[in-house]
C-alpha positions in Angstrom: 16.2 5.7 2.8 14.2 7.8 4.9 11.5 6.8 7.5 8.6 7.5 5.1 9.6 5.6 1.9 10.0 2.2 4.1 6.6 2.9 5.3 5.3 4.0 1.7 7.0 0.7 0.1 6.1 -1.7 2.8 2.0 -0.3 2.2 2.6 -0.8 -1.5 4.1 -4.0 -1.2 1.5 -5.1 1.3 -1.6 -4.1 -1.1 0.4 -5.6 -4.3 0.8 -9.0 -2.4 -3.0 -9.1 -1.2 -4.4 -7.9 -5.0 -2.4 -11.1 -6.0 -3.7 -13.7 -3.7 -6.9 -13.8 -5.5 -8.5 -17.0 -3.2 -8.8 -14.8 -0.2 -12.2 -13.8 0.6 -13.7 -10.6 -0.6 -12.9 -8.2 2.2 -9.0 -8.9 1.5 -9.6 -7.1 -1.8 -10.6 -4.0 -0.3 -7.7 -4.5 2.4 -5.3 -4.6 -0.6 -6.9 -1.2 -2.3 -6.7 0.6 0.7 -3.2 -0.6 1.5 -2.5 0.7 -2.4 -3.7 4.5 -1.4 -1.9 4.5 1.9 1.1 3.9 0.7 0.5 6.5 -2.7 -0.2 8.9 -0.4 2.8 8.7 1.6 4.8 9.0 -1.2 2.6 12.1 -2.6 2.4 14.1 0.6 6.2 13.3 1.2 7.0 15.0 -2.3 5.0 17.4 -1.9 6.2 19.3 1.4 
Protein backbone atom coordinates (compact mmCIF):
# COMPACT_ATOMS: atom_id res chain seq x y z
CA UNK A 1 0.00 0.00 0.00
CA UNK A 2 1.53 3.10 -1.06
CA UNK A 3 2.18 6.26 0.96
CA UNK A 4 -0.94 8.05 -0.36
CA UNK A 5 -3.75 5.51 0.14
CA UNK A 6 -2.75 5.22 4.10
CA UNK A 7 -3.08 8.93 4.10
CA UNK A 8 -6.34 8.85 1.82
CA UNK A 9 -7.95 5.99 4.14
CA UNK A 10 -6.87 7.29 7.45
CA UNK A 11 -8.76 11.02 6.17
CA UNK A 12 -11.73 8.89 5.20
CA UNK A 13 -11.79 7.05 8.14
CA UNK A 14 -11.19 10.06 10.33
CA UNK A 15 -14.34 12.05 8.61
CA UNK A 16 -16.61 8.70 8.73
CA UNK A 17 -15.84 8.37 12.58
CA UNK A 18 -16.62 12.17 13.36
CA UNK A 19 -20.02 12.21 10.90
CA UNK A 20 -20.95 9.31 13.30
CA UNK A 21 -20.45 10.83 16.64
CA UNK A 22 -23.39 12.94 16.28
CA UNK A 23 -23.17 14.49 20.17
CA UNK A 24 -20.11 16.45 19.31
CA UNK A 25 -20.68 20.07 18.88
CA UNK A 26 -21.37 21.59 15.62
CA UNK A 27 -17.94 22.53 14.40
CA UNK A 28 -16.99 18.59 14.52
CA UNK A 29 -19.45 18.25 11.69
CA UNK A 30 -17.65 20.41 9.39
CA UNK A 31 -14.28 18.88 10.71
CA UNK A 32 -15.75 15.44 9.49
CA UNK A 33 -16.85 16.96 5.89
CA UNK A 34 -13.71 18.33 5.30
CA UNK A 35 -11.83 15.31 6.47
CA UNK A 36 -14.27 13.42 3.77
CA UNK A 37 -12.91 15.75 0.75
CA UNK A 38 -9.33 15.47 1.84
CA UNK A 39 -9.15 12.14 1.76
CA UNK A 40 -11.49 11.94 -1.89
CA UNK A 41 -9.12 13.95 -3.17
CA UNK A 42 -6.11 12.05 -2.45
CA UNK A 43 -7.51 9.27 -3.89
CA UNK A 44 -8.71 11.32 -7.13
CA UNK A 45 -5.45 13.20 -7.78
CA UNK A 46 -3.44 9.90 -7.03
CA UNK A 47 -5.54 8.20 -9.96
CA UNK A 48 -5.29 10.65 -11.96
CA UNK A 49 -1.47 11.28 -12.52
Amino acid sequence: MSFRDTIGWSLITSGIVTLLLAYLPFPSFWWGIGLLVAGILVFTTRRAI
